[in-house]
C-alpha positions as CSV (number, residue, x, y, z in Angstrom):
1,X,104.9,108.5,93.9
2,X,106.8,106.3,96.4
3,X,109.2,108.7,98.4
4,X,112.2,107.1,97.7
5,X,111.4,106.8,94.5
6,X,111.0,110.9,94.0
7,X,114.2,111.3,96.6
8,X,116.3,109.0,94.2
9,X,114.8,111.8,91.0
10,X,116.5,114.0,92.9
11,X,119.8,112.1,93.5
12,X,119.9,110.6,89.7
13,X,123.4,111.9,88.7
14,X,124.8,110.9,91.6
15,X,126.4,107.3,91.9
16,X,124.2,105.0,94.3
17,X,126.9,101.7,93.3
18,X,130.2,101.7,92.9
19,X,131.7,97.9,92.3
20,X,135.4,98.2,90.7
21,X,135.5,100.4,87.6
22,X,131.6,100.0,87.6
23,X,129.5,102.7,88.5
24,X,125.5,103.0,88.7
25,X,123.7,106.0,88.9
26,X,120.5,106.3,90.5
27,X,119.1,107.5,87.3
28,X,120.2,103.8,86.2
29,X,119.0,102.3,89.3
30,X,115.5,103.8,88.2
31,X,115.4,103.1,85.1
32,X,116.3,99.3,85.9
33,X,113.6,98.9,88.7
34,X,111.0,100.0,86.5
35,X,112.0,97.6,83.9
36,X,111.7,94.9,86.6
37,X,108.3,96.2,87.6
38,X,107.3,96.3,84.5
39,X,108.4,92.8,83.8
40,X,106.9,91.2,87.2
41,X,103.2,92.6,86.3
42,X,102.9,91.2,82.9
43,X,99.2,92.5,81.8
44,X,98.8,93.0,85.7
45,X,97.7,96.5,86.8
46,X,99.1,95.9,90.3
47,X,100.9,93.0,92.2
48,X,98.3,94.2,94.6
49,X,100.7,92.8,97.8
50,X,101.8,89.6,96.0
51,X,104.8,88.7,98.1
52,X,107.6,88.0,95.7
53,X,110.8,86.4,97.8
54,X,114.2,87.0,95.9
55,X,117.8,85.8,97.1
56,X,120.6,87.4,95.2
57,X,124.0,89.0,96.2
58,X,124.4,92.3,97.7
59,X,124.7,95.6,95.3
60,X,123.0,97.3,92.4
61,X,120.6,93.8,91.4
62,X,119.6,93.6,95.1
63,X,118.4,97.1,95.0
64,X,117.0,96.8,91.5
65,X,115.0,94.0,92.6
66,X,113.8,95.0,95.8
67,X,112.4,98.5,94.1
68,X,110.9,96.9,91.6
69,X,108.8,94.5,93.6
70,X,107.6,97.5,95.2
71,X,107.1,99.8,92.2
72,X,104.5,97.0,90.8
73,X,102.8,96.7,94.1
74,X,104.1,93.9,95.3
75,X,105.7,92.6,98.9
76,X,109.2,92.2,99.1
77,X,110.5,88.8,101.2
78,X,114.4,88.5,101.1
79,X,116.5,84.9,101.9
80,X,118.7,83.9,103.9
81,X,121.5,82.6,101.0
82,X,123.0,80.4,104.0
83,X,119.7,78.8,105.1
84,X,118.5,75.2,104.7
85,X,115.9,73.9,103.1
86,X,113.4,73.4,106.2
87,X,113.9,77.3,106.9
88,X,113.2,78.8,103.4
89,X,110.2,76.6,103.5
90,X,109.2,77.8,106.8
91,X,109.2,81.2,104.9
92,X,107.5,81.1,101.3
93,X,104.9,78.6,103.3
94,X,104.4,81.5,106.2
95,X,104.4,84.5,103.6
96,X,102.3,82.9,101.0
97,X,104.9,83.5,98.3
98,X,104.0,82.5,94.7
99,X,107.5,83.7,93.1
100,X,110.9,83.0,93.7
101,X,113.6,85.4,91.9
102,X,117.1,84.1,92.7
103,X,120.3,84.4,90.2
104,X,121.9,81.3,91.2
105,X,119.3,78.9,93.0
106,X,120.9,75.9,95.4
107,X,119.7,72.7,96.1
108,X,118.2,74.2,99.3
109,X,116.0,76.3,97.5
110,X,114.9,74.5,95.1
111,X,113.8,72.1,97.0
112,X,112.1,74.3,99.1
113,X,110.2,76.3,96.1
114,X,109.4,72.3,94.9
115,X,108.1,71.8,97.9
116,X,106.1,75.2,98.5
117,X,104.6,75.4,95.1
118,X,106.2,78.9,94.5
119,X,108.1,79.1,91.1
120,X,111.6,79.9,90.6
121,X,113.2,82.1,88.5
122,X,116.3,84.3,87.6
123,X,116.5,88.3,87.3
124,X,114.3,89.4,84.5
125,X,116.3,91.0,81.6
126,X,116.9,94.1,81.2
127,X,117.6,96.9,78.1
128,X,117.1,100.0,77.7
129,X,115.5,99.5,74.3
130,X,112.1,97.7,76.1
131,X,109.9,99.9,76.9
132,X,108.5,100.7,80.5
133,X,104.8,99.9,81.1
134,X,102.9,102.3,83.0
135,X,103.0,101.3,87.0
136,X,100.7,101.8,89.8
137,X,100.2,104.4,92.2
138,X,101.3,102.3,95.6
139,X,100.3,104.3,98.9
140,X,102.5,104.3,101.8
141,X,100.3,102.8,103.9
142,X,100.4,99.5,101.9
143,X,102.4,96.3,102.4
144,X,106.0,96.8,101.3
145,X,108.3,94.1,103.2
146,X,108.1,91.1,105.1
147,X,111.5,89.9,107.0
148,X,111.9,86.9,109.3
149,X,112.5,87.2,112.6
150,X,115.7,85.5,114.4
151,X,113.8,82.9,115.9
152,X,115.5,82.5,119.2
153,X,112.7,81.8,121.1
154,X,110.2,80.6,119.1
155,X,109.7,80.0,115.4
156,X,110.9,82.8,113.1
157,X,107.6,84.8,112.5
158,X,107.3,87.5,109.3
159,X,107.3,91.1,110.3
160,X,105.5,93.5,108.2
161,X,106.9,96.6,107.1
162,X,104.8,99.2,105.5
163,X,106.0,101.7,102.9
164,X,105.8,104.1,105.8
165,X,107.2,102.7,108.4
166,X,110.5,101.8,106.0
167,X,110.0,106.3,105.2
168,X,109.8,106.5,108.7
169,X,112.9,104.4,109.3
170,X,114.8,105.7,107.1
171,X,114.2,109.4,107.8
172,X,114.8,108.9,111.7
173,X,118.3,107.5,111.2
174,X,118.9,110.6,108.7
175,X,118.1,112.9,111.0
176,X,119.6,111.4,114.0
177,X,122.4,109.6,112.5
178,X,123.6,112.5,109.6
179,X,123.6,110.3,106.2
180,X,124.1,112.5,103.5
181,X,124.3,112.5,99.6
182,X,128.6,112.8,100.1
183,X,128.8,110.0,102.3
184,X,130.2,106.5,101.4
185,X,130.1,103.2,102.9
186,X,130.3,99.6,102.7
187,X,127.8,97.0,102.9
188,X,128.7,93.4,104.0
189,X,126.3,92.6,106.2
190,X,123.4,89.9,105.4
191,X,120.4,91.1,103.4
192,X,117.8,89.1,105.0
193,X,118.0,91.3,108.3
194,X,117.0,95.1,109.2
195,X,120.4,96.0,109.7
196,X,121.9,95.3,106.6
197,X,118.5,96.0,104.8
198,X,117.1,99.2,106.4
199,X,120.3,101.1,108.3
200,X,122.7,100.6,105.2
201,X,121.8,100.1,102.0
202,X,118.3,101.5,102.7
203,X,119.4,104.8,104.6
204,X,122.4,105.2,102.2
205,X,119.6,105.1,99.1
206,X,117.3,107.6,100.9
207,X,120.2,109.8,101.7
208,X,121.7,109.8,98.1
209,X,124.8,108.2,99.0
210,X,127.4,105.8,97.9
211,X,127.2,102.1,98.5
212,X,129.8,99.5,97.6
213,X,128.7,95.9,98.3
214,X,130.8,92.5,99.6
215,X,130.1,89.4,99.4
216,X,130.3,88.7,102.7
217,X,133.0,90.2,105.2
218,X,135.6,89.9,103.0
219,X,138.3,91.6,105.6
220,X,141.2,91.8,103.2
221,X,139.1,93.8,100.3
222,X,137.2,96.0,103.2
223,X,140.6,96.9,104.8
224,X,142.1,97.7,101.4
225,X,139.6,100.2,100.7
226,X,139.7,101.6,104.3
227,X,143.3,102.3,103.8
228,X,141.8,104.4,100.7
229,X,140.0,106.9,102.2
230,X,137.1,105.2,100.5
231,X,134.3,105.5,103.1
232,X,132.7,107.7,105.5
233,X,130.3,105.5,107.5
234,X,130.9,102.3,108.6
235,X,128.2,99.7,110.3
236,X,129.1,96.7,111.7
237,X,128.4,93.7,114.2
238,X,130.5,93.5,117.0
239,X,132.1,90.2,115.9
240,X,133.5,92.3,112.8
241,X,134.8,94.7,115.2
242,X,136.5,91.9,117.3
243,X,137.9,90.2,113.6
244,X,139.2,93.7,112.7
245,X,140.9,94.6,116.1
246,X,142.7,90.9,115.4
247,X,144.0,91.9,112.4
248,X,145.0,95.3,113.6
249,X,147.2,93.9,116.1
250,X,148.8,91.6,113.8
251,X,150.1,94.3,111.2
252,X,153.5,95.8,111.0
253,X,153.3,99.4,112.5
254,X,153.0,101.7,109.2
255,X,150.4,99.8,108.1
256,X,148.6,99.5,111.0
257,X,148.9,103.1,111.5
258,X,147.6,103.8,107.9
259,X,144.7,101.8,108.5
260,X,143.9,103.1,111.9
261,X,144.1,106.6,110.4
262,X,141.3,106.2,107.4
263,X,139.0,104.7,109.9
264,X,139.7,107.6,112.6
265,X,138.9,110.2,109.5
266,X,135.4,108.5,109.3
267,X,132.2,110.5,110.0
268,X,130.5,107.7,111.7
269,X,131.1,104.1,113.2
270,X,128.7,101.9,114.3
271,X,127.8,99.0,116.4
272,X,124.6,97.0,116.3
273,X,122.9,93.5,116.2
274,X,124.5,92.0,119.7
275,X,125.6,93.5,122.4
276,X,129.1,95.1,122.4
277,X,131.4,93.9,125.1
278,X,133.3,97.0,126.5
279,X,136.7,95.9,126.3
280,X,135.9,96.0,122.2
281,X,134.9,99.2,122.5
282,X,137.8,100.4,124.6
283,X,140.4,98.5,122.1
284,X,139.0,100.7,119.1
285,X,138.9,103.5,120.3
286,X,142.7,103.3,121.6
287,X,143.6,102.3,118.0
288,X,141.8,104.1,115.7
289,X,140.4,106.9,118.0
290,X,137.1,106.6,116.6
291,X,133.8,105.7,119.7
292,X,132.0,103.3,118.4
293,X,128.2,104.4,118.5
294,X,125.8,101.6,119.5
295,X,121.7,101.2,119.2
296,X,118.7,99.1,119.9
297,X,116.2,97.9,117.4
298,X,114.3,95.1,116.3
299,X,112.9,93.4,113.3
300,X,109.5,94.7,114.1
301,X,110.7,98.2,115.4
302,X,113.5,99.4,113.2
303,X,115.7,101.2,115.4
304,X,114.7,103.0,118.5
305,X,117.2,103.8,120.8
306,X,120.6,105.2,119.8
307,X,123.7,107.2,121.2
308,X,124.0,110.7,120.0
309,X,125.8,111.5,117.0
310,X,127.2,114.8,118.6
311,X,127.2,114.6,122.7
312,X,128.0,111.8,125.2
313,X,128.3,108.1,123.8
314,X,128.6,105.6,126.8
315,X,129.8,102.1,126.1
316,X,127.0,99.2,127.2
317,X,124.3,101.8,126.9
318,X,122.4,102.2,124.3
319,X,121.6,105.7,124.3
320,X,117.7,108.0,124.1
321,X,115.2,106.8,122.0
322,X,114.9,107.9,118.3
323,X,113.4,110.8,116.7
324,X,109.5,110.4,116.6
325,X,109.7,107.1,118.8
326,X,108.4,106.9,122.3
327,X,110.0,104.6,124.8
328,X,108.9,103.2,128.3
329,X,110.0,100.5,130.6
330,X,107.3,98.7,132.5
331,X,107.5,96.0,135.4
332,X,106.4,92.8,135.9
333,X,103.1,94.4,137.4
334,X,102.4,96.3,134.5
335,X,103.5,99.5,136.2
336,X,105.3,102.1,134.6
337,X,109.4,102.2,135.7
338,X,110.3,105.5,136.1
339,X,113.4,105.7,138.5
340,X,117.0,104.9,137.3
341,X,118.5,101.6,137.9
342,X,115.4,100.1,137.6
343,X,114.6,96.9,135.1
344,X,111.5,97.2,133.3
345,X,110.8,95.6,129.8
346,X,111.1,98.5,126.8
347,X,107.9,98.9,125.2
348,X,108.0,101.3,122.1
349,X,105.4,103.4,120.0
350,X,105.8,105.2,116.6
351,X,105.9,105.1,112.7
352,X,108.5,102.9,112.8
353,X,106.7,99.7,114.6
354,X,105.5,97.3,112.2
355,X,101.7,96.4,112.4
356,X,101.7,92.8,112.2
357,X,103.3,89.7,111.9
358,X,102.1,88.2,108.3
359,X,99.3,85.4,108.7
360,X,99.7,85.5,112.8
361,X,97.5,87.4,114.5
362,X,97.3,85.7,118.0
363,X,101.2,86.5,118.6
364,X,100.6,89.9,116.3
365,X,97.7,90.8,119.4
366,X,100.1,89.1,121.9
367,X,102.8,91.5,121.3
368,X,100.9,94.7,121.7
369,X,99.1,96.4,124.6
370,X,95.9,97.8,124.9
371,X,96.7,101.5,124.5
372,X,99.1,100.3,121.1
373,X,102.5,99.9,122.9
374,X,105.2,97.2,121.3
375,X,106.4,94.7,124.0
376,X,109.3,93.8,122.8
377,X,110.4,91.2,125.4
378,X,114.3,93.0,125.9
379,X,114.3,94.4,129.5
380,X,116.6,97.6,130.1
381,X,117.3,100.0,132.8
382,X,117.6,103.8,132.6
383,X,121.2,105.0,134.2
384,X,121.8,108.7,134.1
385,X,119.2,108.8,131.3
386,X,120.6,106.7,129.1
387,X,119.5,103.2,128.7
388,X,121.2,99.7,129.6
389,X,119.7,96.4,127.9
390,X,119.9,93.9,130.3
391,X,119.0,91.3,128.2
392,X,115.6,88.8,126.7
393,X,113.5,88.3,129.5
394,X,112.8,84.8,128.4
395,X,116.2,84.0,127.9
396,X,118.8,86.8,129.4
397,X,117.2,87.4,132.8
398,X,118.0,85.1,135.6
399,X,116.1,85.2,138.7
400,X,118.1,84.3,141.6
401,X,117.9,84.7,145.3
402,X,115.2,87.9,144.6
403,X,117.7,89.3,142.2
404,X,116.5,90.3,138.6
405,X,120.7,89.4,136.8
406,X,121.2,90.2,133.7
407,X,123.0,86.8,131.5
408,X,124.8,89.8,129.0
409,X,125.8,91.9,132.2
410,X,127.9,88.5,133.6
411,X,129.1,87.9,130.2
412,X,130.8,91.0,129.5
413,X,132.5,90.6,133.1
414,X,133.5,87.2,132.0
415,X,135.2,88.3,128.8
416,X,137.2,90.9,130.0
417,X,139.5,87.8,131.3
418,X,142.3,87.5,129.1
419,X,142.2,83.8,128.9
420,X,138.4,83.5,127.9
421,X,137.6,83.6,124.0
422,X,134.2,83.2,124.1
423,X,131.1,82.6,127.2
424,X,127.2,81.7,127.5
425,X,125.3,82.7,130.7
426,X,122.1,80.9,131.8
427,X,120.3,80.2,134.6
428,X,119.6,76.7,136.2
429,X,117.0,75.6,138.2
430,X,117.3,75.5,142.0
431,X,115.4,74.7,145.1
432,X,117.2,77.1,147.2
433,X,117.9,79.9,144.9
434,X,115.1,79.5,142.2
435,X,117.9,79.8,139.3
436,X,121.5,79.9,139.6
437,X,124.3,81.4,137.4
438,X,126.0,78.8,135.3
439,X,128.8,79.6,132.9
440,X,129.8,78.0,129.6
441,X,133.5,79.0,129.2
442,X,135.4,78.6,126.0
443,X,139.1,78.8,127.2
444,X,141.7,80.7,124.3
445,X,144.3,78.0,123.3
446,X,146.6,76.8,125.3
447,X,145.0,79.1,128.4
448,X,145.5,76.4,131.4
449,X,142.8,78.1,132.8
450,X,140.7,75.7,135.2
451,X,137.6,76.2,137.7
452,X,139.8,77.2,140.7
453,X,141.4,79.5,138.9
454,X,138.3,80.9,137.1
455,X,135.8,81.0,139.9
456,X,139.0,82.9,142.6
457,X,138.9,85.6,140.0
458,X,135.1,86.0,139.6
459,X,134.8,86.6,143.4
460,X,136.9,89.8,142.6
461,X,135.3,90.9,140.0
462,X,131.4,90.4,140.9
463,X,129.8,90.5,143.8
464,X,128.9,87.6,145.5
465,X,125.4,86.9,144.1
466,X,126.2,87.7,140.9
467,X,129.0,84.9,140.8
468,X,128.6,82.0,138.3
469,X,127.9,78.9,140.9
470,X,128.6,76.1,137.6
471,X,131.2,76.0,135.0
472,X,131.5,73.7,132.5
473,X,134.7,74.3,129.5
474,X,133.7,73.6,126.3
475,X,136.0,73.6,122.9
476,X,133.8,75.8,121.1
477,X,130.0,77.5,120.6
478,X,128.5,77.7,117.3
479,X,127.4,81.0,116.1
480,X,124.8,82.1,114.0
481,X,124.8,84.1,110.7
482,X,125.3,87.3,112.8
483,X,128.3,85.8,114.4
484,X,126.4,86.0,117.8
485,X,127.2,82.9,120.2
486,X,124.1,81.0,120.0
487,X,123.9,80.1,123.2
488,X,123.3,76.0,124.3
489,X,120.8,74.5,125.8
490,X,123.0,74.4,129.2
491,X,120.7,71.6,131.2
492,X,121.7,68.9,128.3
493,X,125.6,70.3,128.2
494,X,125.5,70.4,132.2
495,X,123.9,67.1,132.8
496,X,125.9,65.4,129.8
């Protein structure tokens, strides 16, 4: 028996969904996935790794679904509800998927299942008068997830998870993080990433906890239930944070003071997915008291790096590495990094790390050394023990003048001016310098601010080689579904 599935036994009188008046037990959420399973094998013994992509909203079907697939052997691939028709192509092509289970299917995806060959259909039925076939035995060692990675520097490859590296997940964050069966928390965040996936509604499952899903970031609703006392752990993406500092500011004082209270009685807040600028994480704690704890992971990786739960939480860092995962920076050279204030890419080892990327295994060899270390590509330094991610090294490190600078690092300097919403940092080729610094700046409205203005105030605040050499003001940047500033291809916007 699937550990979750036996840890879930144990939890079944205890509510895993709570939606309104509705509650779902996990004795209910049990009984429904092995309906599902049941229906999804047909006169099949086993899926035997069929990969079986689904897109439906967060909460009690999600869940259903997801066990399900896995209870009949098969591979779970969640969608991206908000992508377009070339992307969920690029996936059921990539993972090979022969099924489609969606509640509501849009033009995008059925154009995409068209055009894949994979057939579409909704949730199967369910009631408690069918009876439950008799379902396979599934090892943990077998296939149990693909997910998609972001893409940002090259095509969005699938990640495998197995069975044990999602008990391995899980477990670590339990054990370093706290969940228990008492806690509570909400779950807004997209269901086609680890995040939302794997750190909430998956730890909160394996933990026995509540969950009680959004459609989205619906602020109003989320803040209503905050003022409640409804939760106990709350996980979120930095831009959320920013949104909910806004709105903070903008109450009347008894409200806001409410408010600020329920989230300062919280056992745990967290911060992942981008990189949390400090003045956010200085704002919330003056207002509701509560520091913000902030990680590392990857797609590929789960999490490995965290703050402590109990002990010293920096802001910018990142924390120690995870129970049961090994961490290491290494150098350009290959050498290990072992001083402090030292860049070296992070290169991780344990049950967590994935073993492949689905149907790639040039880029699954590429990304692994010989002695079985994940190179994850993020390069980080160690400072007082802790560690600082510096960025991508494709994308985040500019080399200038012999200097390894870190794009984040210059970003977080540049947003703690009070007349900058929003900034991209890249580096542009140059004779002289090999890159230089170049700033796209997204002035708040009706700011005045100009280069002069902007570039006096950066020699203050960084030192001289660190200083953004180009500006160029732009209106706005588009983000992506994470609400991170995808950041523009500054050669076109420069040379435009």
């Amino acid at each position: 028996m699937l550990e979750f599935v036996q840890r879930a036994v144990n939890h079944s009188g205890r509510i895993a969904f709570r939606a309104g008046d509705r509650r779902t037990t996990y004795a209910g959420l049990l009984d429904r996935s092995a309906s599902i399973a049941s229906s999804l094998l047909g006169a099949a013994p086993d899926l035997a790794e069929e990969r079986i992509a689904f897109l439906v909203p967060a909460g009690e079907d999600y869940a259903a679904l997801q066990w399900g697939i896995w209870r009949a052997g098969g591979v779970a691939v969640p969608l991206n509800r908000g992508a377009a028709m070339g992307e969920l192509l690029h996936v059921l092509r990539t993972a090979g998927v022969s099924r489609v289970i969606s509640e509501a299917p849009g033009d995008a995806l059925l154009e995409a299942c068209a055009a894949a060959g994979a057939v579409i259909s909704g949730l199967p039925p369910y009631s408690i008068d069918v009876p439950v076939r008799a379902l396979p035995e599934v090892a943990a060692p077998r296939r149990a997830m693909i997910v998609f990675t972001s893409g940002t520097t090259s095509k969005p490859k699938g990640a495998v998870a197995t069975h044990a590296n999602l008990a391995a997940m899980m477990s670590g964050m339990e054990q370093a993080w706290g969940w228990r069966a008492d806690d509570s928390t909400p779950l807004f965040l997209p269901l086609h990433h680890v995040h939302g996936i794997v750190n909430v509604l998956g730890c909160a499952l394996w933990a026995g906890a509540c969950v009680e899903a959004f459609d989205g970031f619906r602020q109003d609703a989320v803040l209503q239930r905050v003022e409640e006392g409804a939760y106990t752990v709350f996980m979120a993406v930095p831009t959320i944070y920013v949104k909910l500092i806004a709105a903070l500011e903008d109450m009347g004082n008894e409200r806001r003071a409410a408010i600020c209270g329920a989230f300062a009685r919280m056992r745990l807040m967290v911060s992942g997915s981008a990189a949390l600028p400090a003045t956010v994480h200085l704002r919330w704690e003056e207002l509701t008291g509560q520091r913000l704890l902030e990680r590392y992971g990857m797609t590929e990786i789960g999490m490995a790096l965290s703050n402590p739960l109990v002990g010293e939480r920096r802001s910018g860092s990142v924390g120690l590495p995870m129970p049961g995962m090994e961490v290491r920076l290494v150098d350009e050279a290959g050498a290990g990094v072992t001083g402090e204030d030292q860049p070296g890419e992070i290169q991780v080892r344990g049950p967590t790390v994935f073993p492949e990327y689905w149907n790639n295994p040039s880029a699954t060899a590429a990304s692994f050394t010989a002695d079985g270390w994940f190179r994850t590509g993020d390069v980080a330094v160690r400072e007082r023990g802790y560690y600082r991610i510096m960025g991508r090294q494709s994308v985040d490190i500019i080399k200038s003048g012999g200097y390894k600078l870190s794009a984040l690092e210059i970003e977080g300097v540049l947003l703690e001016h009070p007349q900058i919403a929003e900034c991209a940092v890249l580096g542009l080729p140059d004779v002289t310098w090999g890159e230089v610094v170049a700033a796209v700046v997204v002035p708040r409205e009706d700011a005045g601010l100009d280069e002069g203005t902007l570039r006096t105030w950066c020699e203050k605040q960084m030192s001289s080689y660190k200083q953004p050499r180009r500006f160029l003001f732009v209106p706005a940047l588009p983000r992506n579904a994470m609400g991170k500033v995808v950041k523009p291809d500054v050669r076109v916007l420069f040379d435009a």
